[in-house]
C-alpha positions, 0 to 999 in steps of 0.5 A, a space after each residue: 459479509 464484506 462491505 464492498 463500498 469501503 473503501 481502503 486496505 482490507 489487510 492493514 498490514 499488506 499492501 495489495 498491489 493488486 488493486 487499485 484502491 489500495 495503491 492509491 490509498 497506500 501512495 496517498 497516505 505514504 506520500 509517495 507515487 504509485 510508481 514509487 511505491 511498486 518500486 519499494 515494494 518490489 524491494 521489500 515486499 507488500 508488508 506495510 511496516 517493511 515498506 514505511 521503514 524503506 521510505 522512513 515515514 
């Protein structure tokens, strides 16, 4: 059953842009905008390590 008040990705490897939760748990930890990392995303695509390596954190 899925804990619904957890908050975070729920697929640590994919950053779901979908939800908004994600995005500001992503930009938080990233250190970037969520602007900022729609835009890496759009580059490299929703797999996490893709988009640190993009951002080089």
């Amino acid at each position: 059953m899925a804990d619904q008040k957890r908050r975070g990705p729920q697929d640590r490897s994919k950053i779901n842009m979908q939800e908004a939760s994600e995005v500001k748990c992503w930009a938080r930890k990233l250190g970037v905008s969520r602007e900022e990392l729609q835009k890496t995303v759009d580059k490299v695509g929703n797999s996490a390590a893709a988009v640190r390596k993009e951002l080089a954190v």
